[in-house]
C-alpha positions as CSV (number, residue, x, y, z in Angstrom):
1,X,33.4,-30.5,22.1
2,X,34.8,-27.7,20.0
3,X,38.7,-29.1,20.5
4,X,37.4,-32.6,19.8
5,X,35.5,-31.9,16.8
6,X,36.4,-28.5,15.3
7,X,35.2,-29.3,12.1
8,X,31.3,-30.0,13.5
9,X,28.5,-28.1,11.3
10,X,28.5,-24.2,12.5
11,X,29.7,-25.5,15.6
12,X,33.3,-22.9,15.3
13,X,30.5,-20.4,15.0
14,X,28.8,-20.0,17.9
15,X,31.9,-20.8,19.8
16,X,33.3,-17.6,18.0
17,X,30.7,-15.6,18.8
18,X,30.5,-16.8,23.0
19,X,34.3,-15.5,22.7
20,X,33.6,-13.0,21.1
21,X,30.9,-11.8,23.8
22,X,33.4,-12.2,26.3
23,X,35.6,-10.3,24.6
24,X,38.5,-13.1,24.0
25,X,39.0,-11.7,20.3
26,X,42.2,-13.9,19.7
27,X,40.3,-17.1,20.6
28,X,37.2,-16.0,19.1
29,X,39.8,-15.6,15.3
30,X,40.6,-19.3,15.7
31,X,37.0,-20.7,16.0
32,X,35.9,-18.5,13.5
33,X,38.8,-19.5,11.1
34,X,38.0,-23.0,12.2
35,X,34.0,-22.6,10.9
36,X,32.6,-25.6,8.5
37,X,29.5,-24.4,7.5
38,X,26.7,-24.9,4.4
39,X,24.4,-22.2,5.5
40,X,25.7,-18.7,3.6
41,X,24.0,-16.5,6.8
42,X,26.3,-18.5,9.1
43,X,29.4,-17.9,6.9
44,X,28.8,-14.5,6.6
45,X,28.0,-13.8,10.1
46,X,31.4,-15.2,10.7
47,X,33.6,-13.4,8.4
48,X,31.7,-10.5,9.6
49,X,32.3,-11.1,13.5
50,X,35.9,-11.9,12.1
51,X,36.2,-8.6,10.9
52,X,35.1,-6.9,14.4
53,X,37.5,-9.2,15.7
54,X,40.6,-8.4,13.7
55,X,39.6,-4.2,13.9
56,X,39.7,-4.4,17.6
57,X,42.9,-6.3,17.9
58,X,44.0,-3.4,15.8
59,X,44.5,-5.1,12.0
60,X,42.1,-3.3,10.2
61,X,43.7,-4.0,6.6
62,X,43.2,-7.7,7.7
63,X,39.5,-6.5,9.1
64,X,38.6,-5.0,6.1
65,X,39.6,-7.6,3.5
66,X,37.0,-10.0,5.9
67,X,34.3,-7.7,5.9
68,X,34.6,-7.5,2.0
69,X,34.8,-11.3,1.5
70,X,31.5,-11.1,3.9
71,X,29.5,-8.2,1.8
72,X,30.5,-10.8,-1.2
73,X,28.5,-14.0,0.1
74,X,25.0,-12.2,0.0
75,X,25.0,-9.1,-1.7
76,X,21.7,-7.7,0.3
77,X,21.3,-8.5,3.8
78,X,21.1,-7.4,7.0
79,X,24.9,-8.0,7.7
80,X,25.6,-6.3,4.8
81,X,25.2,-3.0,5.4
82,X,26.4,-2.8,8.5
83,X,30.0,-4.3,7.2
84,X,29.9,-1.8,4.4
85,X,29.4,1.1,7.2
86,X,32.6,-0.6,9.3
87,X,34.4,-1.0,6.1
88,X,34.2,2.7,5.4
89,X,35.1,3.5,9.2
90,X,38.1,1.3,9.1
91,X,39.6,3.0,5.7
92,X,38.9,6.2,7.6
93,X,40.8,5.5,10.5
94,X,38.0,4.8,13.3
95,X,37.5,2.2,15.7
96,X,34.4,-0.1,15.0
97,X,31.5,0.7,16.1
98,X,32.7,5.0,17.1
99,X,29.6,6.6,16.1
100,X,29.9,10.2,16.5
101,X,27.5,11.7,19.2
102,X,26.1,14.6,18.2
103,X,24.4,14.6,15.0
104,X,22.9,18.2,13.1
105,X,20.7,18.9,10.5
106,X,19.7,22.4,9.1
107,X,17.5,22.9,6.2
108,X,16.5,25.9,4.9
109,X,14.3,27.1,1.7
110,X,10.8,28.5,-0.1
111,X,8.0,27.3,-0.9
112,X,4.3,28.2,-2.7
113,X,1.0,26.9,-1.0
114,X,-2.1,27.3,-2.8
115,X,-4.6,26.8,0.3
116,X,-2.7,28.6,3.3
117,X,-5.9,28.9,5.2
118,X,-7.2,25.5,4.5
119,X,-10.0,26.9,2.9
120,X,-12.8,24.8,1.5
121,X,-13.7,23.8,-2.2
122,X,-16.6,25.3,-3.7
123,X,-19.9,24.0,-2.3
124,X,-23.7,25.7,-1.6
125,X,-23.2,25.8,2.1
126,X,-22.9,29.4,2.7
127,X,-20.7,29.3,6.1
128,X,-18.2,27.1,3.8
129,X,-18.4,29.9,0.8
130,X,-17.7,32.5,3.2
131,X,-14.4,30.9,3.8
132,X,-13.6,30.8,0.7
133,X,-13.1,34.4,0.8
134,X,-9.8,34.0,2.6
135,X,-6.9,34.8,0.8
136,X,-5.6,31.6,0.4
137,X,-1.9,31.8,-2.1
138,X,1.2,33.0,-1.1
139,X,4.9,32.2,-1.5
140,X,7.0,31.6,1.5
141,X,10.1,30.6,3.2
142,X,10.8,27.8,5.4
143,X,13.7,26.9,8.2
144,X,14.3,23.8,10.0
145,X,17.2,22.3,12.5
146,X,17.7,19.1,13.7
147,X,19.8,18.0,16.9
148,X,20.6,14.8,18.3
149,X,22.9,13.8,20.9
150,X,23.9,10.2,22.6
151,X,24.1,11.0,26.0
152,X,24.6,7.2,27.2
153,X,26.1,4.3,25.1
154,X,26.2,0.8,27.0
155,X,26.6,-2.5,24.5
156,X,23.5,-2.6,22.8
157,X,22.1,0.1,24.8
158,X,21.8,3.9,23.8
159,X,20.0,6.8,24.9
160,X,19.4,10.0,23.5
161,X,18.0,13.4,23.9
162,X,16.2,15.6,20.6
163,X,15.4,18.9,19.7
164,X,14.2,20.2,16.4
165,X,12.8,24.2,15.5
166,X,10.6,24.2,12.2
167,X,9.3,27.7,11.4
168,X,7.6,28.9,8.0
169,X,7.2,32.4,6.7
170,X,4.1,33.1,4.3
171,X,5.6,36.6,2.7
172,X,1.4,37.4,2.0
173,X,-0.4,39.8,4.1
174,X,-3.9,40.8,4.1
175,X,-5.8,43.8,6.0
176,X,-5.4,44.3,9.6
177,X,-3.2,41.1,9.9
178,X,-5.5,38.7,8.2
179,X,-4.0,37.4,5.6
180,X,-2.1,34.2,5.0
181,X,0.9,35.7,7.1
182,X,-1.7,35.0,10.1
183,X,-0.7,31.2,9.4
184,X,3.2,31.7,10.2
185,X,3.9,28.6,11.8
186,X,6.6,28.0,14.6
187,X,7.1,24.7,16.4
188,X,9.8,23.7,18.8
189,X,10.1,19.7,20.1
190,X,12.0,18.0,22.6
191,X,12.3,14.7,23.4
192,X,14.3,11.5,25.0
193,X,14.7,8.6,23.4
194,X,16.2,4.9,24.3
195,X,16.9,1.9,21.9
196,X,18.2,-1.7,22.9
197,X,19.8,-3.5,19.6
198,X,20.3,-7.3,19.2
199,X,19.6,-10.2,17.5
200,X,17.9,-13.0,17.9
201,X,19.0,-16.3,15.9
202,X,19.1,-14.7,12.7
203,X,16.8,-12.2,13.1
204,X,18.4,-8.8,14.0
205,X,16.4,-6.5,16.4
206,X,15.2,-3.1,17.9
207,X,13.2,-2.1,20.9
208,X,12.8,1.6,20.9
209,X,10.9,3.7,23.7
210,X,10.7,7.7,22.8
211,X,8.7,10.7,24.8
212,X,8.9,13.8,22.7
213,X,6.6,17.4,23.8
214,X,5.9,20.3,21.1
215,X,4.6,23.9,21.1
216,X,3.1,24.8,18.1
217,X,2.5,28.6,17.8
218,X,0.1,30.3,15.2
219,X,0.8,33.6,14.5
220,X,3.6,34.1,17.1
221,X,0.7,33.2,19.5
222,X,0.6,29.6,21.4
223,X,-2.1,27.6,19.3
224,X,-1.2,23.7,20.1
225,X,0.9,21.6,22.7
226,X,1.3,17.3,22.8
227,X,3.0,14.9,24.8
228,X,4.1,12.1,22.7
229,X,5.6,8.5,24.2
230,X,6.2,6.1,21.4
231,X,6.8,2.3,21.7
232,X,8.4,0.5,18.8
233,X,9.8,-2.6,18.2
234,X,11.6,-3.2,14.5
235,X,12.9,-6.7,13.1
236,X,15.2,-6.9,10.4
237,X,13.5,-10.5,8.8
238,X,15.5,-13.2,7.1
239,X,15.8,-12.4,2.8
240,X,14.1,-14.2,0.4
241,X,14.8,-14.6,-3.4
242,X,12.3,-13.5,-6.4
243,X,12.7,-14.5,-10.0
244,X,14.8,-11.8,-12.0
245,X,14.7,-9.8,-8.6
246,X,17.3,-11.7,-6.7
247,X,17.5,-11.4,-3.4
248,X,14.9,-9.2,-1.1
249,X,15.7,-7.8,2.4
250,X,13.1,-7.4,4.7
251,X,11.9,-4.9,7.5
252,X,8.9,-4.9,10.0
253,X,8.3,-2.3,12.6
254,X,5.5,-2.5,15.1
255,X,4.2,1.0,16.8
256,X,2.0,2.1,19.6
257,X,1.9,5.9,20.3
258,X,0.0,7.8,22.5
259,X,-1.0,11.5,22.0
260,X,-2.3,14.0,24.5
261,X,-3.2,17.2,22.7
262,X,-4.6,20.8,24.4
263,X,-5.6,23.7,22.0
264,X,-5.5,27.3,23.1
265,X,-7.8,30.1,21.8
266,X,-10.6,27.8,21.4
267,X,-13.6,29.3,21.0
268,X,-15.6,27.9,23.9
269,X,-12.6,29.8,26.3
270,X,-15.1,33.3,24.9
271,X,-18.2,31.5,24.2
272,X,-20.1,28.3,25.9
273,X,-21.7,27.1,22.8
274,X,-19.0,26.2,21.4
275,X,-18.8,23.7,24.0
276,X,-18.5,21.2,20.9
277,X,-16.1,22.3,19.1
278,X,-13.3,21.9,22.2
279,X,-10.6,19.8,20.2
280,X,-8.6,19.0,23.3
281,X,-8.4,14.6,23.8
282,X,-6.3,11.8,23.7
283,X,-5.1,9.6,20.4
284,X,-4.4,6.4,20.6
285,X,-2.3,4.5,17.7
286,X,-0.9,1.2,16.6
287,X,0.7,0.4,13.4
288,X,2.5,-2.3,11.7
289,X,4.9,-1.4,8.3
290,X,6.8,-3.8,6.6
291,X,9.6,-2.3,4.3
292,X,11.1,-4.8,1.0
293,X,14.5,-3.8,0.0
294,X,16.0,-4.8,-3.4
295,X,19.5,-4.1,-4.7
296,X,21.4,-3.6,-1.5
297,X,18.5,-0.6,-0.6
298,X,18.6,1.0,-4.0
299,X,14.8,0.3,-4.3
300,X,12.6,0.2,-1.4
301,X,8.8,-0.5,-1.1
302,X,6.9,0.5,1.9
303,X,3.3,-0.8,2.5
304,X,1.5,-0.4,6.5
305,X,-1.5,0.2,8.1
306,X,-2.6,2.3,11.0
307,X,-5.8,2.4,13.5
308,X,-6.2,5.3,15.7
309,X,-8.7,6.1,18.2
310,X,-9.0,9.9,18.8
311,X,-11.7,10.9,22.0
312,X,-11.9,14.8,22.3
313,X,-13.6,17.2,25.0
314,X,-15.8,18.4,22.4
315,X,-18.2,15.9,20.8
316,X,-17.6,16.9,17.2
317,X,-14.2,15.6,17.0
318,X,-13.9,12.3,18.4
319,X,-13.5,9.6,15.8
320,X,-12.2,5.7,14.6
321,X,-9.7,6.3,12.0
322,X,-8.3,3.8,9.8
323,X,-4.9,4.5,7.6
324,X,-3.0,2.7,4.8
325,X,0.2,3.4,4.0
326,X,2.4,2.8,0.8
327,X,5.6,3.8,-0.7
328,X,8.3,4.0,-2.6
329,X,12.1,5.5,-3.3
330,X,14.5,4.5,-6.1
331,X,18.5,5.7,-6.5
332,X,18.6,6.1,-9.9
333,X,22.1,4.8,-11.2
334,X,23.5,8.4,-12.0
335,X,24.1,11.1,-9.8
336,X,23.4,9.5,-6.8
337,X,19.6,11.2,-7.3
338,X,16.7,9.8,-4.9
339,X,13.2,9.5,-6.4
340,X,10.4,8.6,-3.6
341,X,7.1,8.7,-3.1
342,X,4.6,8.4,-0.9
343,X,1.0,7.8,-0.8
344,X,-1.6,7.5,2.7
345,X,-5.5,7.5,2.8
346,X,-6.9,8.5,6.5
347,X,-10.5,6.8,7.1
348,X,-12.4,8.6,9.3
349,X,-15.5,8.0,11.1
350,X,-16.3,10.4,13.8
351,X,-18.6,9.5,16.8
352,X,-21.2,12.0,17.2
353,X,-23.3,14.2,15.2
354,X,-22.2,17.9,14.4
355,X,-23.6,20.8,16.3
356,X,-22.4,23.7,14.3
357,X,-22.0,22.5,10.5
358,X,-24.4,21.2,8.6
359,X,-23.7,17.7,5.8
360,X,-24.4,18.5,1.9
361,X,-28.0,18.2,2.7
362,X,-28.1,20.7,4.9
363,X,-28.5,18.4,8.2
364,X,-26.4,18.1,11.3
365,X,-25.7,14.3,11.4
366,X,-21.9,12.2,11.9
367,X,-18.9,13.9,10.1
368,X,-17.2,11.0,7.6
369,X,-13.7,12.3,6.6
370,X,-11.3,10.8,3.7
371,X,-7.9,11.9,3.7
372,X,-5.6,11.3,1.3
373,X,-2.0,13.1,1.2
374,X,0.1,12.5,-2.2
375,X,4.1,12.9,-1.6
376,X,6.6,13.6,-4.4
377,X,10.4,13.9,-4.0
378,X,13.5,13.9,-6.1
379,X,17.0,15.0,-3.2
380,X,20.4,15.5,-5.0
381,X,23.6,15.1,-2.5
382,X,25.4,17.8,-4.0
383,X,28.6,17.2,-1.5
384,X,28.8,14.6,1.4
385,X,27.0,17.3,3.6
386,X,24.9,19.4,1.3
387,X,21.8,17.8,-0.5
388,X,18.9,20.0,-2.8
389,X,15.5,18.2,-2.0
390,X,12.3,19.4,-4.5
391,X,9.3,18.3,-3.5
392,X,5.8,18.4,-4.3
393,X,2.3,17.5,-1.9
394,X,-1.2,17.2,-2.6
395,X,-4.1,16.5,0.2
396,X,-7.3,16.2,-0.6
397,X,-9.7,15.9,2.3
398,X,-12.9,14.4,1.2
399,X,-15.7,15.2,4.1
400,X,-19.7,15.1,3.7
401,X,-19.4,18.7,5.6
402,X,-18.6,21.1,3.1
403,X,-17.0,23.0,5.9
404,X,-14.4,20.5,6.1
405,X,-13.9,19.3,2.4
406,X,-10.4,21.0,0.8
407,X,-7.9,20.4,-1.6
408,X,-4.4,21.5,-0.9
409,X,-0.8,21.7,-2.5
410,X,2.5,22.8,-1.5
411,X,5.6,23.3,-3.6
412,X,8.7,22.7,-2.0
413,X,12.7,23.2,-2.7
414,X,14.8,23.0,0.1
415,X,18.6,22.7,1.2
416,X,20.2,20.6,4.3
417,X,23.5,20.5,5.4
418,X,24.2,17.9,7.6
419,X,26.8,17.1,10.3
C-alpha cells in the first residue's frame, strides 16, 4: 500500500517506524521523508525517529538539524526532551542513546536541628515533660553518596544495581553519652532495580520493579533494618493547552510498595510489658501522583495521594494512614537557580488503644496522629558537576498523646558533586 499511495494520511509514518524496528534505517529515511500528515505529534515523532535514523547511519549534523526542526513543532512534549538530550549527545560526539553506566553522587554539608531527640511540645502530662528535659539543639554535619550502575541494557530493557551511605554527625554531647550526639545516624542501602520503556500509541511508558534493604544504626549501634520491593508504572500522558499557559505536559505514576521493618533494642527484648510497644510489622502502600509541566519543565506542579496500612507486633502501632501530597519547583530565568517546595499531611488513625501513654485527658484510648512535613529549597549549579542546595524543613506532628505531639526543624546547606 505504502508504494501505491505514499502520500496516504500518516501512513509513511508507521511504515518508518516498522523499519525503523527492524533496523532498516535507510528505508525507514524514505518513509519518513515521504510522511503527509495533519496531526503535529505524528510529525514530530517523525522528524524525531528521523533524527535517530540519520545519527545511526552516522550523519549527525543532518541528525541534529531534524531533531531541532522536531523540538520546534511543540515546544513542551514528551518527545521534546528526549531530542534535546540526543541533540546535546550528538554535538558531543556520542552515539544516540550511550548513556554512561555508572552514575555518582556525593554530597556533603552542616546542618542545625532544633529537636534532635524528637522531644515533645509543652503539655501537663508529666512522662511527656520529662522528655522535654533532653537536650534537644545542636549543629551538625552531614555526608551522603550515591551509586548507580547499569549492569544489563537490552532495547527497552535495563537493570540496575544501588547503593547509597547517608551518615549525620550532631557535634552536641551531653553527660555520660546522652546528649544529641546519642542520635548520630548512619544508614547504608542496597538495592536492584529493573525498568522496561515504551510507548503505547502516543502515550510513552515505564514499568519499573525495585527491591532495595537498609540498616539504620543509632548511635553506632544497629537500631532499624527494611526490605523494600517497589512496583511502579509511570505514563508520560498526551499535553493539553491552557489560556495564557500554552501548552502543559503531563506525568502519572502509579506505586505499590511493600515494607517489612524489625527494630532492635526494643524494650520488650529486657522487659515483657512492653509487649505493646514492639514496633516490628509490615506496611503496605499504594499511591497515585500526577506531575503538570509548563514551559519545557521550567515550572512543575506535583499533587498525589497515598493510603498505607501499617500492622505491627505490638498493638500500639498498627494504623490506616491516609497522605496528600503537593508540590512545586520553578527555574527562575537567571542563574539557572531551582526554587521548590514541597508540602505532605500523614493521616493517621491507629487501631488499638495505648497501653503505656495516656491522651490529653489523661486516658488510655486510640492514638490519632497528624503529620504534616513543610519542605523549602533553593540549589545553585555552580559548574556542570558541583551544585550548593539550602534548604529548610518543618514537621509538626499533631497527636492527642502528648507523648507523641512535636514540632521540628532542620536547617540545611549542602554541596553535591555529581558524575
Amino acid at each position: 500500500m505504502f508504494r501505491q499511495k505514499p502520500d496516504l494520511e500518516n501512513l509513511g509514518y508507521y511504515v518508518g517506524v516498522v523499519r525503523y524496528q527492524r533496523k532498516d534505517y535507510s528505508e525507514a529515511l524514505k518513509a519518513f521523508d515521504a510522511v503527509t500528515t495533519s496531526d503535529p505529534n505524528i510529525r514530530q515523532l517523525s522528524l524525531f525517529y528521523k533524527g535517530l535514523s540519520l545519527g545511526v547511519l552516522g550523519l549527525p549534523r543532518e541528525a541534529l538539524a531534524q531533531l531541532e526542526s522536531a523540538q520546534r513543532v511543540q515546544a513542551v512534549s514528551p518527545v521534546t526532551g528526549t531530542a534535546v538530550r540526543i541533540q546535546e549527545a550528538l554535538a558531543a560526539g556520542v552515539r544516540p542513546g550511550e548513556v554512561k553506566r555508572l552514575r555518582a553522587q556525593v554530597s556533603l554539608g552542616g546542618f542545625y536541628d532544633d529537636n534532635v531527640p524528637v522531644n515533645p511540645n509543652p503539655s501537663n502530662d508529666p512522662v511527656a515533660e520529662n522528655f522535654r528535659r533532653r537536650q534537644a539543639t545542636s549543629p551538625g554535619m552531614l555526608g551522603s553518596l550515591l551509586l548507580d550502575y547499569s549492569f544489563y541494557r537490552e532495547g527497552a530493557f535495563e537493570a540496575t544495581a544501588t547503593y547509597s551511605l547517608f551518615q549525620t554527625v550532631n557535634f552536641k554531647s551531653g553527660p555520660e553519652n546522652a546528649g544529641p550526639n546519642k542520635f548520630n545516624m548512619q544508614n547504608h542501602l542496597g538495592g536492584l532495580s529493573a525498568f522496561y520503556r515504551g510507548t503505547f500509541g502516543n502515550l510513552a511508558y515505564q514499568l519499573a520493579g525495585q527491591y532495595t534493604f537498609d540498616y539504620l544504626f543509632l548511635a553506632e549501634a544497629g537500631f532499624l533494618s527494611r526490605h523494600t520491593p517497589t512496583f511502579s508504572a509511570t505514563v508520560v500522558e498526551p499535553n493539553f493547552v491552557l489560556p495564557f499557559l500554552g501548552a502543559v505536559g503531563n506525568l502519572t505514576n502509579v506505586q505499590y510498595r511493600y515494607q517489612v521493618k524489625e527494630f532492635f533494642r526494643e524494650p520488650v527484648a529486657n522487659d515483657i510489658r512492653f509487649s505493646s510497644e514492639q514496633r516490628d510489622g509490615l506496611n503496605n502502600m499504594v499511591g497515585l501522583l500526577h506531575l503538570f509541566r509548563f514551559g519545557q519543565d521550567q515550572v512543575l506542579l506535583r499533587i498525589g495521594y497515598q493510603y498505607d496500612r501499617e500492622v505491627t507486633k505490638g498493638t500500639s502501632f498498627s494504623y490506616l494512614g491516609h497522605r496528600v501530597q503537593t508540590g512545586g519547583q520553578v527555574t527562575l530565568p537567571w542563574g539557572e537557580v531551582t526554587l521548590r517546595y514541597d508540602y505532605d499531611i500523614h493521616f493517621r488513625n491507629y487501631s488499638n488503644p495505648q497501653t503505656l501513654f495516656v491522651n490529653d485527658a489523661g486516658g488510655l484510648s486510640n492514638r490519632d496522629d497528624i503529620e504534616q512535613m513543610h519542605l523549602l529549597q533553593i540549589s545553585k549549579p555552580l559548574t556542570p558537576n558541583l551544585t550548593l542546595t539550602a534548604q529548610g524543613q518543618r514537621l509538626r506532628n499533631d497527636s492527642n498523646i502528648p507523648v507523641y505531639d512535636y514540632t521540628k526543624n532542620v536547617y540545611t546547606l549542602l554541596m553535591t558533586w555529581t558524575y
